[in-house]
C-alpha positions as CSV (number, residue, x, y, z in Angstrom):
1,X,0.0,0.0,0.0
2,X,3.0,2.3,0.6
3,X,4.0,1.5,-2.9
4,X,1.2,2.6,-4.5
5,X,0.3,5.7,-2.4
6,X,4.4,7.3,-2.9
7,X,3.7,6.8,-6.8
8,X,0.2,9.3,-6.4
9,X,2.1,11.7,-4.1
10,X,4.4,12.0,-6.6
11,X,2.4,12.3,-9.0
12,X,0.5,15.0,-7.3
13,X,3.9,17.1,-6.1
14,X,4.9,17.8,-9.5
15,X,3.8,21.6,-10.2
16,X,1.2,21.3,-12.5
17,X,-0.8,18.9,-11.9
18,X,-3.2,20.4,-8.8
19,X,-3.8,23.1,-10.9
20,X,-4.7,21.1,-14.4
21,X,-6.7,18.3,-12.6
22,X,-8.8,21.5,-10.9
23,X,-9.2,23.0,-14.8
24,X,-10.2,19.9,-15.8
25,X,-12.7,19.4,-13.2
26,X,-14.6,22.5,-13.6
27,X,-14.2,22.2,-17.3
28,X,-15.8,18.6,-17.4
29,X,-19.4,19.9,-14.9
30,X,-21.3,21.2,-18.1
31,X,-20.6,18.0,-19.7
32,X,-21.6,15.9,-17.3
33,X,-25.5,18.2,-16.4
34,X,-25.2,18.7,-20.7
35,X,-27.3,15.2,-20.9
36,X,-29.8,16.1,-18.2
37,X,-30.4,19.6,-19.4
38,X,-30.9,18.3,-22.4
39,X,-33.1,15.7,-21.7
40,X,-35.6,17.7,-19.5
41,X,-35.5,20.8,-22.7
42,X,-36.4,18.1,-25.8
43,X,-38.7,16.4,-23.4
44,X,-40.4,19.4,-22.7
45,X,-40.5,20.6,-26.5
46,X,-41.5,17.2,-28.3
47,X,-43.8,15.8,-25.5
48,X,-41.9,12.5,-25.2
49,X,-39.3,11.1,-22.8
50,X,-38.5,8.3,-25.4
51,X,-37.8,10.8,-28.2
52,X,-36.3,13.4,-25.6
53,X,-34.1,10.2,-24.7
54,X,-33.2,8.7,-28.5
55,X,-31.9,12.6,-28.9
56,X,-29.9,12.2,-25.9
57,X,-28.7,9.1,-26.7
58,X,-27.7,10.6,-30.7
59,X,-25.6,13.1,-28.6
60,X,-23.7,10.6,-27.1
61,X,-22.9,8.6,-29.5
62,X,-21.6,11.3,-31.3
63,X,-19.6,12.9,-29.1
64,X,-18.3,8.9,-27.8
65,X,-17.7,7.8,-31.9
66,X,-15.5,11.5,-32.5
67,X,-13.5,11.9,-29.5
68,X,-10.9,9.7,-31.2
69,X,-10.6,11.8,-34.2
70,X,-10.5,14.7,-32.5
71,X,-7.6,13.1,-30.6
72,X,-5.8,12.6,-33.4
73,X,-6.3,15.7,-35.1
74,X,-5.0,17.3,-31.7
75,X,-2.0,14.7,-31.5
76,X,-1.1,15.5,-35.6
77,X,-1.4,19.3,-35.4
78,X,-2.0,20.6,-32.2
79,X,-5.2,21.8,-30.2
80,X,-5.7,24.8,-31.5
81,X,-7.9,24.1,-34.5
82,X,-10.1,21.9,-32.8
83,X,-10.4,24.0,-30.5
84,X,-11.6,27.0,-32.8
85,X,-14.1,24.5,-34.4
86,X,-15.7,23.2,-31.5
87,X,-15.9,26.5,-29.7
88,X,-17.5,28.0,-32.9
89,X,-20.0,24.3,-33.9
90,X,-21.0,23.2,-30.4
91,X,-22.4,26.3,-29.3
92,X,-24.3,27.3,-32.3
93,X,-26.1,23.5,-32.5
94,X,-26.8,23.7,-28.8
95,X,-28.1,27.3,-29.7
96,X,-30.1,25.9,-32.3
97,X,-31.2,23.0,-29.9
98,X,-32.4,26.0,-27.4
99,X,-34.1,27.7,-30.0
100,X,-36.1,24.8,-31.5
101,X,-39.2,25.7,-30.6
102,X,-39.0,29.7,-31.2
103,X,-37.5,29.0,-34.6
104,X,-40.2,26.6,-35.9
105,X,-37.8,24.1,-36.2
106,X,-39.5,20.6,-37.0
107,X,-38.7,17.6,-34.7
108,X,-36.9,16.1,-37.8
109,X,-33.9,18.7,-37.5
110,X,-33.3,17.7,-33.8
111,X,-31.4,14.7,-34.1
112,X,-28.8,16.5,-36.7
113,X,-28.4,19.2,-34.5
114,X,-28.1,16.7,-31.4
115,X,-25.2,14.6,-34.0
116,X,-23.4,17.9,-34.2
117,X,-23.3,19.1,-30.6
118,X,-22.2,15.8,-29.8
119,X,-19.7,15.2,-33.0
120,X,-18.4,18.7,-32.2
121,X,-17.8,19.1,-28.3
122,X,-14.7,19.9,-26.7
123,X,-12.7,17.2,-26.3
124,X,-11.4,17.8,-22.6
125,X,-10.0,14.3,-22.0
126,X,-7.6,15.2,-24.6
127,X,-6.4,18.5,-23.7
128,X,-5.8,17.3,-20.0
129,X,-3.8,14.7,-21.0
130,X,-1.8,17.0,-23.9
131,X,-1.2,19.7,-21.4
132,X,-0.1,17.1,-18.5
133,X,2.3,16.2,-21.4
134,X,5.3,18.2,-20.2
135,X,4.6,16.8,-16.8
136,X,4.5,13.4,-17.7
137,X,7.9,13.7,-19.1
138,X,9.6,15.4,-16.5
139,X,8.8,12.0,-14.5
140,X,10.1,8.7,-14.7
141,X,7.8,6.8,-17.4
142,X,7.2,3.7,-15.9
143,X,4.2,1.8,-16.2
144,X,2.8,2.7,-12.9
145,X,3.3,6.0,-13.6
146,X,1.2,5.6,-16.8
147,X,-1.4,3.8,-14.8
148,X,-1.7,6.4,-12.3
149,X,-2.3,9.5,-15.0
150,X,-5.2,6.8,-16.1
151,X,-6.7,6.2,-13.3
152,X,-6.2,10.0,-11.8
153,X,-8.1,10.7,-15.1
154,X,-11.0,8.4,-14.8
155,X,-11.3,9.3,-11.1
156,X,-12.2,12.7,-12.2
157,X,-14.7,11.6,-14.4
158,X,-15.9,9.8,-11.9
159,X,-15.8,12.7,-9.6
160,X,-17.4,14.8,-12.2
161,X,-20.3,12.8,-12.7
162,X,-21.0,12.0,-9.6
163,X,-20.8,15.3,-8.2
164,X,-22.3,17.4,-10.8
165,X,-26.1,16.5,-10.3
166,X,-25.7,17.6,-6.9
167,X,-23.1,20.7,-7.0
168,X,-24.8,22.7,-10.2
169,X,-28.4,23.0,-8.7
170,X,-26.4,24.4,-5.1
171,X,-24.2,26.7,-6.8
172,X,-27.1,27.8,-9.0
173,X,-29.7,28.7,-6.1
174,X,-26.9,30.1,-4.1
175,X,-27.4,27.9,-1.3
């Protein structure tokens, strides 16, 4: 058990990392209340939990089956015009998503706009672990030390989550 805690402290100690694993926390809350908030808006405008849901669900999928690319297109030439894209696509769908109902927009054009939100959100997971790159290699690459990135990563997701559905309503009200 000593082991396997002095690998986390160290992990922990180097400059960084507090500070990025914070970021990345507050950075990941919207995505994890995006599916609820979502859920309860379509619901409300189509009538239907199921279609609400299958829109939901559309979002997901898109967002689960491009986060590789966008990985790659990060790894191959750097964050920066992902970034630009997502920051200008996601919002404008999720605008357009908002909007539905004001705009006249036919049930038919949700699930498109739902495929682009979700094909075109920020890929956090990816930018955490490209800007804990420098960290990483100011360590000793070992394969614990790869495992512990991992699974300080998934923890926040985890974290995030789990702590979301709770924290957003509270920090909304004020309580």
């Amino acid at each position: 058990m000593r082991r396997f805690l002095t690998h986390y402290a160290a992990f922990f100690r180097q400059p960084d990392v507090p500070r990025l694993l914070a970021i990345a926390l507050v950075m990941r809350m919207p995505v994890g209340m995006m599916s609820l908030g979502m859920l309860m808006h379509l619901r409300e405008l189509s009538g239907s939990f199921a279609f609400a849901g299958a829109m939901v669900g559309t979002y997901l999928v898109a967002m689960a089956s491009t986060a590789p690319i966008q990985g790659r297109l990060i790894d191959r030439y750097g964050p920066r015009g992902v970034l630009i894209a997502t920051g200008i696509v996601h919002p404008a769908a999720l605008g357009l998503l908002l909007f539905a109902a004001p705009l006249h927009l036919p049930l038919t054009a949700i699930a498109p706009l739902a495929i682009v939100a979700g094909a075109f959100i920020t890929p956090i997971s990816v930018l955490t672990r490209t800007a804990s790159g420098p960290t990483a290699r100011g360590l000793a690459t070992t394969p614990f030390f790869t495992r512990t990135v991992v699974a300080a990563d998934v923890g926040k997701w985890a974290f995030t989550f789990t702590a979301s559905a709770p924290a957003v309503p509270l920090f909304v009200s004020g309580k």
